[in-house]
N, CA, C and O atoms as a MOPAC input file, in Angstrom:
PM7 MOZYME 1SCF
protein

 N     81.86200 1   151.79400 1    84.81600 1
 C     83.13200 1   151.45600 1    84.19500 1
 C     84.02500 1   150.72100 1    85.20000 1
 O     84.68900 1   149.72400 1    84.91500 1
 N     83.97900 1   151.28000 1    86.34900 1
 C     85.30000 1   150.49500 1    87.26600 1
 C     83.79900 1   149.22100 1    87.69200 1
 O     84.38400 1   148.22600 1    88.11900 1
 N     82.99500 1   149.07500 1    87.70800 1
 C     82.24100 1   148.05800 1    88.07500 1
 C     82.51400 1   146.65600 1    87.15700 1
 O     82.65700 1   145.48100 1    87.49400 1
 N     82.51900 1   147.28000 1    85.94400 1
 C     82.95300 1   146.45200 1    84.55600 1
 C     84.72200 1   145.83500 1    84.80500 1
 O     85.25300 1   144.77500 1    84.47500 1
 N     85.18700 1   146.90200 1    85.43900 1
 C     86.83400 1   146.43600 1    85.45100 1
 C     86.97900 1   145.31300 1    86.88600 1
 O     87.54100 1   144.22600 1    86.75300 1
 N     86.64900 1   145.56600 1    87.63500 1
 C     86.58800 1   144.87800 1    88.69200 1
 C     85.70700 1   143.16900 1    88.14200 1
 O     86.19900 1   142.09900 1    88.50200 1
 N     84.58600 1   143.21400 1    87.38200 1
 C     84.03400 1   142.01600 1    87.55400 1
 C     85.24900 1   141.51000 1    86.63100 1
 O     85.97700 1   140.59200 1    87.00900 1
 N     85.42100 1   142.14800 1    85.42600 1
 C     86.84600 1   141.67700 1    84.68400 1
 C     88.03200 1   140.59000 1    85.27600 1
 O     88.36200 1   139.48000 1    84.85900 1
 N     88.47600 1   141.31900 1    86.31800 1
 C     89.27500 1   140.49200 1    86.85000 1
 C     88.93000 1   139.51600 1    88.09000 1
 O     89.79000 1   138.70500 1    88.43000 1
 N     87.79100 1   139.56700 1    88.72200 1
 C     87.39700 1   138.22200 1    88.82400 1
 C     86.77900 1   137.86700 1    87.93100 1
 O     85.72800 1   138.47400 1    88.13600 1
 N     86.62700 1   137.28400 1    87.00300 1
 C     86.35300 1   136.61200 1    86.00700 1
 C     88.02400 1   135.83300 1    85.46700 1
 O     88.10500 1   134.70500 1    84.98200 1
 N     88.76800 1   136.42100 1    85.62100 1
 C     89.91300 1   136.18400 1    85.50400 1
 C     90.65900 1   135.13300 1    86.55200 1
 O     91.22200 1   134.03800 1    86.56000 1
 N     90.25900 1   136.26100 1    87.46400 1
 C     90.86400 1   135.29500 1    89.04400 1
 C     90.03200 1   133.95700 1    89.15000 1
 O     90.61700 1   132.99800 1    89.65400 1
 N     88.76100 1   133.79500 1    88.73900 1
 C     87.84900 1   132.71200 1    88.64700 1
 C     87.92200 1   131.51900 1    87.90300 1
 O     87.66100 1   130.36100 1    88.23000 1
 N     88.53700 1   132.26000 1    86.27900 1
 C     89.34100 1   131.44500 1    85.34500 1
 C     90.45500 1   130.60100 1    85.84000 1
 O     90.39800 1   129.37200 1    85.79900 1
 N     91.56100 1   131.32100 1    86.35000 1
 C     92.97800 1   130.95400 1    86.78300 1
 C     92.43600 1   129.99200 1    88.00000 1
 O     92.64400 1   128.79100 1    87.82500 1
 N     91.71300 1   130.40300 1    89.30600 1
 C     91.45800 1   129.50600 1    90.73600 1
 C     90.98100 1   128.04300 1    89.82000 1
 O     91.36600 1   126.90500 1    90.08900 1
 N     90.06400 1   128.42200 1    88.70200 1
 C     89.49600 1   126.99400 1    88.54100 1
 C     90.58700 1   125.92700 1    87.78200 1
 O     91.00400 1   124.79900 1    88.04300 1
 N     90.80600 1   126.87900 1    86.73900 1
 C     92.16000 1   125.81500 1    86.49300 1
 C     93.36800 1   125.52200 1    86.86000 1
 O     94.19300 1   124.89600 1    86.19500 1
 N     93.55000 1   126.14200 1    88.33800 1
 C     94.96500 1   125.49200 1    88.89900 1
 C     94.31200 1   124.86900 1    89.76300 1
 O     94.97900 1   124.32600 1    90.64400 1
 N     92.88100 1   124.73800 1    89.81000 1
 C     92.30300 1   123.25200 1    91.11800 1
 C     92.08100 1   122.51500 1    89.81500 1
 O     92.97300 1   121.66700 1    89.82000 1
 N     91.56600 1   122.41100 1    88.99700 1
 C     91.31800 1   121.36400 1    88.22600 1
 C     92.73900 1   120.72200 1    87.51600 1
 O     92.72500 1   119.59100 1    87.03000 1
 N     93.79700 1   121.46200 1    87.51400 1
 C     94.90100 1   120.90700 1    86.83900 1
 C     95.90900 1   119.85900 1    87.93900 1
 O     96.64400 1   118.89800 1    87.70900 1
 N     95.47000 1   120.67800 1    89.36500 1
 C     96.08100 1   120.19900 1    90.23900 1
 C     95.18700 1   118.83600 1    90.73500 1
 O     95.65600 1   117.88500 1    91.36000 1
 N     94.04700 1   118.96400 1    90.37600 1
 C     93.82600 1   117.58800 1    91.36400 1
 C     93.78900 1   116.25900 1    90.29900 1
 O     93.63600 1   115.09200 1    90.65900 1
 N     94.00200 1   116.81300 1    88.63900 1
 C     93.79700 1   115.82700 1    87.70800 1
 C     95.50600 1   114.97100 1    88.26300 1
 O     95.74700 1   113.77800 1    88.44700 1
 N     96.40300 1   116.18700 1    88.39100 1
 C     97.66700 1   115.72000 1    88.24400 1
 C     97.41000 1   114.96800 1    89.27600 1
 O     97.71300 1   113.80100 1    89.03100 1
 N     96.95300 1   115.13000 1    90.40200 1
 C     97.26300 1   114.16300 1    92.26100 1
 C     96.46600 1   112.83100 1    91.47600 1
 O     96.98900 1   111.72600 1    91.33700 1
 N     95.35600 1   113.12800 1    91.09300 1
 C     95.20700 1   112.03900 1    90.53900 1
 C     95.77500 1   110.91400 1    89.78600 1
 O     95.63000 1   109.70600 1    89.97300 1
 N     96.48500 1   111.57800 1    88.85200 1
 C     97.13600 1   110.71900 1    87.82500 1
 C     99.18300 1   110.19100 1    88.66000 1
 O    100.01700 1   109.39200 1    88.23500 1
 N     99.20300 1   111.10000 1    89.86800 1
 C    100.31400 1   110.54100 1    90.48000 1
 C    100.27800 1   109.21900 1    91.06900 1
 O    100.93000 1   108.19700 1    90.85400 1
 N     99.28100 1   109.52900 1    91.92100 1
 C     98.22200 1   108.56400 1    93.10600 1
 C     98.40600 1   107.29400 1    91.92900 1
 O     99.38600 1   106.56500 1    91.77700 1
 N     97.55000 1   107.30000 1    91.42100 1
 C     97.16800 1   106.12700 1    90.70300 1
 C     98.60500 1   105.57800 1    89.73200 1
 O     98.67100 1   104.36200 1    89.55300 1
 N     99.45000 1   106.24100 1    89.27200 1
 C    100.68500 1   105.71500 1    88.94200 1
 C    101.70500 1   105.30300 1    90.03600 1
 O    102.68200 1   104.69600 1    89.59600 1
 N    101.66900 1   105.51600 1    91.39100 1
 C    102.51200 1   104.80900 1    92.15900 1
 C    101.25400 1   103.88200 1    92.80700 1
 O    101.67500 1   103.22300 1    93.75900 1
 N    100.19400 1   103.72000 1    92.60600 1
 C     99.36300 1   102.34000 1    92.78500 1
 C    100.01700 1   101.17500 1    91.55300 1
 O    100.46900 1   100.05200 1    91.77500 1
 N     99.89000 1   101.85000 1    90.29400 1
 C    100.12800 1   100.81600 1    89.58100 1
 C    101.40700 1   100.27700 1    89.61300 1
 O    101.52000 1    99.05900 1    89.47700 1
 N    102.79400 1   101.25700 1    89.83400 1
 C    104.06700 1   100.79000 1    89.95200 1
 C    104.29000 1    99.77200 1    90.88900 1
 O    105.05400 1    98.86400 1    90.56100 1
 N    103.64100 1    99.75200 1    92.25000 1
 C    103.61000 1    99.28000 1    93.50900 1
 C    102.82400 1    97.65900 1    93.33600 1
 O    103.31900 1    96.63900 1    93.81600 1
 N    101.54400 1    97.69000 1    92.57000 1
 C    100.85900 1    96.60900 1    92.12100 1
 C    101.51700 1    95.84100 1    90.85700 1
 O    101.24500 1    94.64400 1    90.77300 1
 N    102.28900 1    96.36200 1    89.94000 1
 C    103.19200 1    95.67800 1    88.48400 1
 C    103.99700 1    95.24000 1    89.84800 1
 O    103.38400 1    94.46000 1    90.57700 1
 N    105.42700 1    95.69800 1    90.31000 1
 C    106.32300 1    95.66500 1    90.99300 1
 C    106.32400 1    94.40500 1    91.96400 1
 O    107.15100 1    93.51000 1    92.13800 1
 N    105.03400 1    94.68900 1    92.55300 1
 C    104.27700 1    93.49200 1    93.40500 1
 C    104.25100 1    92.27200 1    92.33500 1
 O    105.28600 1    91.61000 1    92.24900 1
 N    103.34900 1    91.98600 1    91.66100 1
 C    103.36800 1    90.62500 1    91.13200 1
 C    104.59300 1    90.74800 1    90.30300 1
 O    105.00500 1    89.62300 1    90.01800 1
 N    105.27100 1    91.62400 1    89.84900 1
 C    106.36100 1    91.18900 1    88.74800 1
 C    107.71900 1    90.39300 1    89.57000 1
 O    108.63300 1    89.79800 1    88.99900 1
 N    107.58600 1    90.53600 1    90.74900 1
 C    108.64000 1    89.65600 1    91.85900 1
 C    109.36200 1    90.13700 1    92.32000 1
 O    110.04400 1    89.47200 1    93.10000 1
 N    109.63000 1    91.36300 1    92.16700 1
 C    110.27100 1    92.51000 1    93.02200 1
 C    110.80900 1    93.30200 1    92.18100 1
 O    110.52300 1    93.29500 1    90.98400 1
 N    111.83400 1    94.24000 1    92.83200 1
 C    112.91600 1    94.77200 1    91.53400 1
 C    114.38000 1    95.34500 1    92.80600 1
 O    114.42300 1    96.41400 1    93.41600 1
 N    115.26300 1    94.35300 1    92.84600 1
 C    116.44800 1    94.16000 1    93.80700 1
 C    117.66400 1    95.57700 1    93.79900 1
 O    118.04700 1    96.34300 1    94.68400 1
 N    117.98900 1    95.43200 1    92.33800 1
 C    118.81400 1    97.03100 1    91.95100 1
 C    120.23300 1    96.05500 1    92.45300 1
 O    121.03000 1    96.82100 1    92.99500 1
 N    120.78800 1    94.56200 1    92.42900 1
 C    121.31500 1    94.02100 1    93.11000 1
 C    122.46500 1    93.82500 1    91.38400 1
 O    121.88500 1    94.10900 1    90.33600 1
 N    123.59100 1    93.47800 1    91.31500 1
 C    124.23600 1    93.89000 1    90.10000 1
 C    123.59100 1    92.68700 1    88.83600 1
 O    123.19300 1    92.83500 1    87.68100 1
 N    123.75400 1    91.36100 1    89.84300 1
 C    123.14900 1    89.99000 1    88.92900 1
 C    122.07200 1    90.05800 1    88.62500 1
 O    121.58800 1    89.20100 1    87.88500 1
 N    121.24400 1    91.24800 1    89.16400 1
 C    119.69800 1    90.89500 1    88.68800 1
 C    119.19400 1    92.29600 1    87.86600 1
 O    118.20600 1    92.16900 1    87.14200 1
 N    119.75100 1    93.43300 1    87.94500 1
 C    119.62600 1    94.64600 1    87.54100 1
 C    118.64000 1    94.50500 1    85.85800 1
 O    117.64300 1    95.10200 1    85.45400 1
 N    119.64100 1    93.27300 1    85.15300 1
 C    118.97100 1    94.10800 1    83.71300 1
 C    118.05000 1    92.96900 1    83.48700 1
 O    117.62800 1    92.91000 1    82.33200 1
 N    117.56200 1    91.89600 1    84.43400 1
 C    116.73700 1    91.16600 1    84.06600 1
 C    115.41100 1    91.98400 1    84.86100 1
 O    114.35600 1    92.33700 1    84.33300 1
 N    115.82700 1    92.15400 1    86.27200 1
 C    114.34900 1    93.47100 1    86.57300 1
 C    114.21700 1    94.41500 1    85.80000 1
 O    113.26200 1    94.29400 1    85.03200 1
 N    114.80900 1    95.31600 1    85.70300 1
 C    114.39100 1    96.01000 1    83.79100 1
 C    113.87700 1    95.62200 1    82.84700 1
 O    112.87000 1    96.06600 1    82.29500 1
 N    114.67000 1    94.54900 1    82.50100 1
 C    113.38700 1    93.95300 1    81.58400 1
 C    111.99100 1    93.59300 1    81.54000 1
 O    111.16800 1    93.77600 1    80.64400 1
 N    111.86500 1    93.00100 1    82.76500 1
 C    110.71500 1    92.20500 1    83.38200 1
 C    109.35800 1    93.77000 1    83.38200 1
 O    108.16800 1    93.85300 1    83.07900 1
 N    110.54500 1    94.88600 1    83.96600 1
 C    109.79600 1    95.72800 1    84.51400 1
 C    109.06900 1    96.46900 1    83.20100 1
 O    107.91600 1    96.89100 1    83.29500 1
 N    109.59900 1    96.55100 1    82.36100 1
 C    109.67400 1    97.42200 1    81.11400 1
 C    108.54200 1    96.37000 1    80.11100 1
 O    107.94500 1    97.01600 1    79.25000 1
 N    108.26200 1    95.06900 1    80.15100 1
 C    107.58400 1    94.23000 1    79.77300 1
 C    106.11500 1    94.28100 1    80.60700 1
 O    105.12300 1    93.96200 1    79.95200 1
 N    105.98000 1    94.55700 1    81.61600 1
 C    104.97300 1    94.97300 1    82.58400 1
 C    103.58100 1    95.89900 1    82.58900 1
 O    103.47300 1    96.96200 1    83.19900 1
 N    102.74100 1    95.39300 1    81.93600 1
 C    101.79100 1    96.43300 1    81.71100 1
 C    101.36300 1    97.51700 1    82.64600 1
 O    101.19500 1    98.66100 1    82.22400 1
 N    101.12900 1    97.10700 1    84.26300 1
 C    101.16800 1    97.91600 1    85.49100 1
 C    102.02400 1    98.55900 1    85.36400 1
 O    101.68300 1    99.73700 1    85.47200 1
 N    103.35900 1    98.39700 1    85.12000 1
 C    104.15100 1    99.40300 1    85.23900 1
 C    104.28900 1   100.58400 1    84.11500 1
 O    104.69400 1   101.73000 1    84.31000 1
 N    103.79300 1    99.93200 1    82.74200 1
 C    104.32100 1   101.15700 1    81.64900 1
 C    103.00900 1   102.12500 1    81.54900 1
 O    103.03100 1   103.25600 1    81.06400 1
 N    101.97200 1   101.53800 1    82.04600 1
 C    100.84100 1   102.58500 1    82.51400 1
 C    100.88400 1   103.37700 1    83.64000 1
 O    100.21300 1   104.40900 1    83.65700 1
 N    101.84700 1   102.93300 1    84.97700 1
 C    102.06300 1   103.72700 1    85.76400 1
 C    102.64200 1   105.28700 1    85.25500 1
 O    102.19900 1   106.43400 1    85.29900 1
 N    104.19100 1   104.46700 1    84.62900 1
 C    105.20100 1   105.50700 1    83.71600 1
 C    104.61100 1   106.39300 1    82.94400 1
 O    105.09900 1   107.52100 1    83.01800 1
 N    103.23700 1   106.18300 1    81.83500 1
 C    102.48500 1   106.69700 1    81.09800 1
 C    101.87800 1   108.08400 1    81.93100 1
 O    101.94600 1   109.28400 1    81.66400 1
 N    101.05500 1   107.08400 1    83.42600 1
 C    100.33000 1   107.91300 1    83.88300 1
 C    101.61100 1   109.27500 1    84.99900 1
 O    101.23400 1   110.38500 1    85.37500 1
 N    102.30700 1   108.98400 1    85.12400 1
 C    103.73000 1   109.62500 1    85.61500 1
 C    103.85500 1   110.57100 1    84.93100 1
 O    104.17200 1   111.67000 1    85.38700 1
 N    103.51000 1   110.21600 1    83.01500 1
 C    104.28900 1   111.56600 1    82.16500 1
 C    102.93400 1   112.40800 1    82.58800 1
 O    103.13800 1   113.48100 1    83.15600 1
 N    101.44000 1   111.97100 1    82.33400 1
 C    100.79200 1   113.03600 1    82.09600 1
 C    100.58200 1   113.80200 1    83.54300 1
 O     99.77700 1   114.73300 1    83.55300 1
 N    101.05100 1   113.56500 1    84.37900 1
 C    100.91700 1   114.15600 1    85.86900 1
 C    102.20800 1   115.00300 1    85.60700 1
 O    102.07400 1   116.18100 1    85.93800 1
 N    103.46600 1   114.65700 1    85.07200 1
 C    104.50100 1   115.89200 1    85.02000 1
 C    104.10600 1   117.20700 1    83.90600 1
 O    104.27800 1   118.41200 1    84.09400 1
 N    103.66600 1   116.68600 1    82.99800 1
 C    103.03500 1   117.63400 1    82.02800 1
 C    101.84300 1   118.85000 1    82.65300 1
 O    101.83400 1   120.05300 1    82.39000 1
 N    100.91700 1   118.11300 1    83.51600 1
 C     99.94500 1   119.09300 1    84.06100 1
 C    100.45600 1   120.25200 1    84.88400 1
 O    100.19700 1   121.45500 1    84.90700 1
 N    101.52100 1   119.22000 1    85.75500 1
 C    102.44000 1   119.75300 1    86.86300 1
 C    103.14600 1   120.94400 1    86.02800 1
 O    103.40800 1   121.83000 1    86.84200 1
 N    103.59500 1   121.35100 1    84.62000 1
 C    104.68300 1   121.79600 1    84.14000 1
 C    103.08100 1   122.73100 1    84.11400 1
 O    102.84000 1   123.11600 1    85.25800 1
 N    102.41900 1   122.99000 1    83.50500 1
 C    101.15000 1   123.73000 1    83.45900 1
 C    100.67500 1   124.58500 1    84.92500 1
 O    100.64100 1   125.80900 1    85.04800 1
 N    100.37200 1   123.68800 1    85.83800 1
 C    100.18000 1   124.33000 1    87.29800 1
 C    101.27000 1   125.50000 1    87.42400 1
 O    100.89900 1   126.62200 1    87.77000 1
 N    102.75400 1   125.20500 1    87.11300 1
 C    104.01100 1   125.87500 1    87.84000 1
 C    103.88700 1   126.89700 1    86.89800 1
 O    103.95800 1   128.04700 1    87.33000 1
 N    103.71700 1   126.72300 1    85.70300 1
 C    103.55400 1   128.37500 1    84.57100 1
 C    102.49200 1   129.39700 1    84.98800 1
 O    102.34700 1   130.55900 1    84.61000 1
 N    101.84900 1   128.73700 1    85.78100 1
 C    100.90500 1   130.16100 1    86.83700 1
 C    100.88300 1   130.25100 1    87.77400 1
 O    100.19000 1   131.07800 1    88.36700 1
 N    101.58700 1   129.48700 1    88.26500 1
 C    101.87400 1   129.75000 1    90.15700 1
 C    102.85400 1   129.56500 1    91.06700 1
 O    103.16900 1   128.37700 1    90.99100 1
 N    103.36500 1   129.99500 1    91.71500 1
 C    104.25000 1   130.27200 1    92.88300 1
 C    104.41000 1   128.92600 1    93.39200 1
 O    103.47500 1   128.29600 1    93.88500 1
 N    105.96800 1   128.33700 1    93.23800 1
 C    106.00900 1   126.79500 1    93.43500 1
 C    106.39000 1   126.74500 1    94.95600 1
 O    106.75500 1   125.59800 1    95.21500 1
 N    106.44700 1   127.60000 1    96.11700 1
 C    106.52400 1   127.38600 1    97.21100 1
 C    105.15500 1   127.62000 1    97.88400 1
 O    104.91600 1   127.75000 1    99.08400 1
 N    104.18600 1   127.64800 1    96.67600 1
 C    103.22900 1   127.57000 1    97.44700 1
 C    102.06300 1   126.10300 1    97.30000 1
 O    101.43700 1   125.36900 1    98.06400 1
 N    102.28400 1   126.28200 1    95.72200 1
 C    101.67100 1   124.75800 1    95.01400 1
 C    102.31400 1   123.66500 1    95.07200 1
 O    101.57900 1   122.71200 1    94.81500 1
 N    103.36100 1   123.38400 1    95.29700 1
 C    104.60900 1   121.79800 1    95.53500 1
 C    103.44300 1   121.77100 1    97.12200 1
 O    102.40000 1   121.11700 1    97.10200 1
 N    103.78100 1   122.39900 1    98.07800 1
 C    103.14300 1   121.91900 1    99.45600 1
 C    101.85200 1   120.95800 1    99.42600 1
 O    101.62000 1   119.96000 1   100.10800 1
 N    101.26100 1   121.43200 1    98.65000 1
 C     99.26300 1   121.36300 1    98.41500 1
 C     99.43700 1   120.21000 1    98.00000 1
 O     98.71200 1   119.32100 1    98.44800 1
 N    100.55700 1   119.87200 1    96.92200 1
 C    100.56200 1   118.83600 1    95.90200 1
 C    101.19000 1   117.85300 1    96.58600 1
 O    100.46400 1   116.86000 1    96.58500 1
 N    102.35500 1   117.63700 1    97.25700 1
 C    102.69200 1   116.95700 1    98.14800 1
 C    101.98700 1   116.36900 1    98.81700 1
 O    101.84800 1   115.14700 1    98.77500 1
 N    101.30400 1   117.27600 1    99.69600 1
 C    100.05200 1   116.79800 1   100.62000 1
 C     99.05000 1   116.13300 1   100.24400 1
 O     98.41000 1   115.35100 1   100.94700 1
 N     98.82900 1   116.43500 1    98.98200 1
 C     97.74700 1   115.79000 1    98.51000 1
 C     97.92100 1   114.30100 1    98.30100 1
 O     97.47900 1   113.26200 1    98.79000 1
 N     98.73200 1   114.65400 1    97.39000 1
 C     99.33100 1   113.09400 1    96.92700 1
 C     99.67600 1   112.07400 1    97.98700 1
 O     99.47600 1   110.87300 1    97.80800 1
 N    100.12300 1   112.49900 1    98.93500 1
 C    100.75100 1   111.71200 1   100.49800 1
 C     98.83900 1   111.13000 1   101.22200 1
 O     98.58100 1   110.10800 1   101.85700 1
 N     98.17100 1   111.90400 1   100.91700 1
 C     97.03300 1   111.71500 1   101.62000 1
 C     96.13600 1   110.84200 1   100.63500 1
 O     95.73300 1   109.78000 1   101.11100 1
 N     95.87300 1   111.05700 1    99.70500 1
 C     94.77900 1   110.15800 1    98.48700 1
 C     96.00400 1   108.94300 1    98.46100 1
 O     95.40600 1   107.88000 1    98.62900 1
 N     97.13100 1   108.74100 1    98.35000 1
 C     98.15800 1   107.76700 1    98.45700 1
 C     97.82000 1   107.07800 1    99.63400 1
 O     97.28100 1   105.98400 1    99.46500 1
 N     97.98900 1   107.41900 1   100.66300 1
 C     97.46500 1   106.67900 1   102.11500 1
 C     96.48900 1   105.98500 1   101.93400 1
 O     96.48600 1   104.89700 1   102.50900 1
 N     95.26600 1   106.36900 1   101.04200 1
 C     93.71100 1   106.12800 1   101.54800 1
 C     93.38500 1   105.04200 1   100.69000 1
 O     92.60500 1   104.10200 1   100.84500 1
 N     94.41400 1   105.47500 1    99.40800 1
 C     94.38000 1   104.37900 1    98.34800 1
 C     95.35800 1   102.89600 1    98.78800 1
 O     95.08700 1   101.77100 1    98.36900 1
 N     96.12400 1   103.11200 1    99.39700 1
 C     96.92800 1   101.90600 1    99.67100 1
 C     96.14600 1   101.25000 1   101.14700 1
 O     96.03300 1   100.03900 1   101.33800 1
 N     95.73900 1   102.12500 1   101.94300 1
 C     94.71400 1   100.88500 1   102.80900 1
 C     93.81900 1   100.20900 1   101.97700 1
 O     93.74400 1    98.99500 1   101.78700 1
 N     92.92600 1   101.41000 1   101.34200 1
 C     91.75800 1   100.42300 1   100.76100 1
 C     92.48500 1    99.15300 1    99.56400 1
 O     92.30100 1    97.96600 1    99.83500 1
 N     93.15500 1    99.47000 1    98.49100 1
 C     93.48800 1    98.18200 1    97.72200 1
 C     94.80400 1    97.76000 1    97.77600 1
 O     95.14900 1    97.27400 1    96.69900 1
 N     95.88400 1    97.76100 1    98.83000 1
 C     96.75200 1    96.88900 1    99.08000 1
 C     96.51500 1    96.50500 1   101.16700 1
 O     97.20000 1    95.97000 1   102.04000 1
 N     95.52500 1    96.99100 1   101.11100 1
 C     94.97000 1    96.64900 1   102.77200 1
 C     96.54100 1    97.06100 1   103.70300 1
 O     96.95600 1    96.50300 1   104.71900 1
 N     97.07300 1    98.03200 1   103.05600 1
 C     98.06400 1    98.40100 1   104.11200 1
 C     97.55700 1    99.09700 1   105.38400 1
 O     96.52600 1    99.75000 1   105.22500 1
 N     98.10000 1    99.08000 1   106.64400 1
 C     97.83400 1    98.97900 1   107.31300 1
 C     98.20700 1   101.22900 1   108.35100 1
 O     99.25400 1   101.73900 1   108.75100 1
 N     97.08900 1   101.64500 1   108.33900 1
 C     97.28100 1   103.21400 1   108.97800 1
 C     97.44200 1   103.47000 1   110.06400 1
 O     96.37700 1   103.55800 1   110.67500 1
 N     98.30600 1   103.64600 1   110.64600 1
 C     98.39600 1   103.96100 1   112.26500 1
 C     97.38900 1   105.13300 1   112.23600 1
 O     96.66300 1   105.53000 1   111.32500 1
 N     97.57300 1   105.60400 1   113.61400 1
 C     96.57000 1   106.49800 1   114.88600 1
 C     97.43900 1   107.91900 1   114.00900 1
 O     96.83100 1   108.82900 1   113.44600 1
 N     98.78600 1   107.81100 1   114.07700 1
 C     99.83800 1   108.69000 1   114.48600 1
 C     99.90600 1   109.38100 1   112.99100 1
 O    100.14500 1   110.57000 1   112.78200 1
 N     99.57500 1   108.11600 1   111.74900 1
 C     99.97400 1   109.01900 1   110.37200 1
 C     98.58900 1   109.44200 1   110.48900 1
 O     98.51000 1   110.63700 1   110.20400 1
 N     97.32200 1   108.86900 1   110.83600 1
 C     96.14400 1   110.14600 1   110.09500 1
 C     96.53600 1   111.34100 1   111.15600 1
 O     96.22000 1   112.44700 1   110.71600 1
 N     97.08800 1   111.36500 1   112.31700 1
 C     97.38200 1   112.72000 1   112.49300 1
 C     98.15300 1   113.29200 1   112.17800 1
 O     98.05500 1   114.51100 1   112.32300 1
 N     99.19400 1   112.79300 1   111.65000 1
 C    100.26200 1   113.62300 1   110.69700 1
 C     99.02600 1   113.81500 1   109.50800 1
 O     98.77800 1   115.01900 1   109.58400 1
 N     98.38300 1   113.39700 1   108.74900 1
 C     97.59700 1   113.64500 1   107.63100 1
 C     96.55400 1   114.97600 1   107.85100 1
 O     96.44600 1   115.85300 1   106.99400 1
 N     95.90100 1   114.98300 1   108.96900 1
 C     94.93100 1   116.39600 1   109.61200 1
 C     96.34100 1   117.21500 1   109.99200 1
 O     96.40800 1   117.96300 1   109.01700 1
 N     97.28500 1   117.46800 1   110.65900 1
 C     98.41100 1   118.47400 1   110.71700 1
 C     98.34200 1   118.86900 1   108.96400 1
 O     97.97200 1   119.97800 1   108.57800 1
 N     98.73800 1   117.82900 1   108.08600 1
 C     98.84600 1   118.62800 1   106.78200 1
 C     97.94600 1   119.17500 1   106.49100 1
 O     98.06800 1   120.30300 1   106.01300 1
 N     96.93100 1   118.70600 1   106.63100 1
 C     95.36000 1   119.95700 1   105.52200 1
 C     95.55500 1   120.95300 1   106.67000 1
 O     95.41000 1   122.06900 1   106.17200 1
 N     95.78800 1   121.04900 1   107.83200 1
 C     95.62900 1   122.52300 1   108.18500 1
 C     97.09500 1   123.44500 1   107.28800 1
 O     97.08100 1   124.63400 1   106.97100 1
 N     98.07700 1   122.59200 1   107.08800 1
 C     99.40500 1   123.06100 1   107.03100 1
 C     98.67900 1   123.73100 1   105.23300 1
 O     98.77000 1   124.80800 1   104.64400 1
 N     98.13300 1   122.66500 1   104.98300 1
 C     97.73700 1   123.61200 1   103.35900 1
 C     96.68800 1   124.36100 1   103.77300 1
 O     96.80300 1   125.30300 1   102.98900 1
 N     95.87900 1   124.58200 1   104.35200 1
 C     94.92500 1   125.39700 1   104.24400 1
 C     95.92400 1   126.62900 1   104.95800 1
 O     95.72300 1   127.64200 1   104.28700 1
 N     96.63900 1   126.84400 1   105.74700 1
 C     97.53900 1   128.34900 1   105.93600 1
 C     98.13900 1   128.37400 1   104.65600 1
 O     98.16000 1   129.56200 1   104.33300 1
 N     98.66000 1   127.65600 1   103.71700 1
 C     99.41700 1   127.92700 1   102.59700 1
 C     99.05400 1   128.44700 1   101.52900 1
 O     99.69400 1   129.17900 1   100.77400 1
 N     97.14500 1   127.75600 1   101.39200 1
 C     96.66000 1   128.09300 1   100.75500 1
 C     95.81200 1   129.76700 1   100.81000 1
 O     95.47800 1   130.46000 1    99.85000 1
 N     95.64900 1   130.04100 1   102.25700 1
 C     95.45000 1   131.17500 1   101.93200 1
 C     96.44300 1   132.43200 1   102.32200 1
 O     96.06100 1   133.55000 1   102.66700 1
 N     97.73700 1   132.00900 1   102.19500 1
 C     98.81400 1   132.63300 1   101.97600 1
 C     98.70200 1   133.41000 1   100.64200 1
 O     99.64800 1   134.08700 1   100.24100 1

C-alpha cells in the first residue's frame, strides 16, 4: 500500500517535471524566435525611430510587416505558456531558468543568422548562468 502511494506521487512529480520542461522550453522557444523575427521585420522595415515626425508612420510600416506580426503572434503564444508554467511553479525560481534561457538560445541564434558578433567575456557570462540555474534549479 505505501509502495502504491509513493509510486503515486512520482508519477505525479514525473507528470508536473515533464510539463514544466516541456512548457518551458516550447515558451524559450517561441520567445527566441519572436525577437529574431522582430529584429529581422525591424531590420529590413528601415528602422523604427520613436522620434515624434516619424512615430505613426513606423507603426504603420511596423504593423503592415509580416516579420513582425508573427513575431507579436509568436510573443502571445510564449506569454500564454508562460501564464501555464507560473500556475505550477514558484516564479523566483522559473523567471531565472527562463531568462537564462532565452538570453542564451538568443545569443546563439543571433551569431548564427544575423552573424552578430560574441565576445570571450559574454560566453562566460553565459557558463556563469547555467551554473547560476543549475543551483536554482535544484533549489
Amino acid at each position: 500500500m505505501v509502495n502504491e502511494s509513493c509510486k503515486l506521487e512520482l508519477n505525479k512529480f514525473i507528470i508536473l517535471t515533464v510539463s514544466f520542461v516541456q512548457l518551458l522550453v516550447i515558451s524559450v522557444i517561441c520567445n527566441v524566435s519572436a525577437n529574431m523575427l522582430l529584429k529581422f521585420g525591424v531590420t529590413k522595415g528601415g528602422g523604427f525611430t520613436l522620434q515624434k515626425t516619424t512615430i505613426v508612420t513606423d507603426v504603420l510600416r511596423a504593423a503592415q510587416n509580416p516579420f513582425i506580426i508573427l513575431g507579436l503572434c509568436l510573443y502571445g503564444i510564449s506569454f500564454v505558456l508562460w501564464l501555464r508554467v507560473l500556475s505550477f511553479n514558484d516564479l523566483s525560481k522559473t523567471y531565472p531558468i527562463f531568462v537564462t534561457f532565452v538570453f542564451i538560445v538568443t545569443t546563439i541564434g543571433t551569431a548564427i543568422f544575423f552573424k552578430e558578433h560574441v565576445s570571450l567575456l559574454r560566453i562566460l557570462g553565459m557558463a556563469v548562468s547555467i551554473i547560476g540555474i543549475y543551483l536554482i534549479a535544484r533549489s
